[in-house]
C-alpha positions as CSV (number, residue, x, y, z in Angstrom):
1,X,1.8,15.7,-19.4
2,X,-0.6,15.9,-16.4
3,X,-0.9,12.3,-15.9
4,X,-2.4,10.6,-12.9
5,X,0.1,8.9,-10.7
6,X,-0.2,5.5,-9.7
7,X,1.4,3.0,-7.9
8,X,1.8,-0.1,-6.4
9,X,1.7,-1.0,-2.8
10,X,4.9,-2.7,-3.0
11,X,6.4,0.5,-4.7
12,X,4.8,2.8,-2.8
13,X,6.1,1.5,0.1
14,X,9.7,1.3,-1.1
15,X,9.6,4.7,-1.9
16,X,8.5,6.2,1.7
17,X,11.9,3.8,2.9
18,X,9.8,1.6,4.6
19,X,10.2,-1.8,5.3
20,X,7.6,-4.4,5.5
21,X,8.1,-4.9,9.3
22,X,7.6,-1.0,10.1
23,X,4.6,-0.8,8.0
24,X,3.1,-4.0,9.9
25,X,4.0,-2.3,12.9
26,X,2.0,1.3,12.2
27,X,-0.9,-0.8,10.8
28,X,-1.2,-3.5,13.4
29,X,-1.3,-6.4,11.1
30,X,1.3,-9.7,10.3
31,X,3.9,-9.6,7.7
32,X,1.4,-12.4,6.0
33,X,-1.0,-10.0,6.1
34,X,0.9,-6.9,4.0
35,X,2.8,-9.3,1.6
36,X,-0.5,-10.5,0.6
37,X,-1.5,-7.6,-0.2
38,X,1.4,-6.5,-2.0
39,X,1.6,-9.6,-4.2
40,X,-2.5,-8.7,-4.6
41,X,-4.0,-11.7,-3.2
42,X,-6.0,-10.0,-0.9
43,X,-7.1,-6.3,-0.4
44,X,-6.8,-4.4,2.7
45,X,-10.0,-3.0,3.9
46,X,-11.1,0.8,3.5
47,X,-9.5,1.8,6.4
48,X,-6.1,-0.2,6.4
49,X,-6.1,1.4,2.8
50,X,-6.4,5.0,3.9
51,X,-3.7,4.4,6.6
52,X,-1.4,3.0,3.9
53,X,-1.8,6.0,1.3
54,X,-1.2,8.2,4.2
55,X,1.7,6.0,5.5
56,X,3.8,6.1,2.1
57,X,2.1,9.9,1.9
58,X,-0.2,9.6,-1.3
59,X,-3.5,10.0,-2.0
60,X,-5.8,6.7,-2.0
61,X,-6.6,7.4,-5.6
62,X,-2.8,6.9,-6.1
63,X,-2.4,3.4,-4.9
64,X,-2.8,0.3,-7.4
65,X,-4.8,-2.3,-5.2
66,X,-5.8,-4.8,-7.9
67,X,-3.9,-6.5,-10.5
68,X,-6.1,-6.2,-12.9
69,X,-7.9,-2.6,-12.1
């Protein structure tokens, strides 16, 4: 036991009950923006990342933001 969480963005933000529309609302950004993300085409910058882990209330460490990490 004792193994480290992690999750993607996509999960992580369907766990917190969040849509996609409220999180591009807290963040500031387009829908186009946060699917890309989510579908790992892009990566949100150090501080869009820290306002998501503390939006779906994880650490940063927690979050999956590569495919292939």
């Amino acid at each position: 036991m004792g193994g480290k969480l992690h999750i993607t963005l996509e999960a992580a933000r369907v766990n917190a009950g969040l849509l996609q529309k409220d999180v591009c609302k807290q963040l500031g950004i387009s829908l186009t923006t946060l699917i890309s993300w989510e579908k790992y085409k892009t990566s949100p910058t150090a501080d869009k990342a820290q306002e998501l882990a503390s939006i779906y209330g994880l650490n940063l460490d927690d979050i999956i933001f590569c495919k292939d990490c």
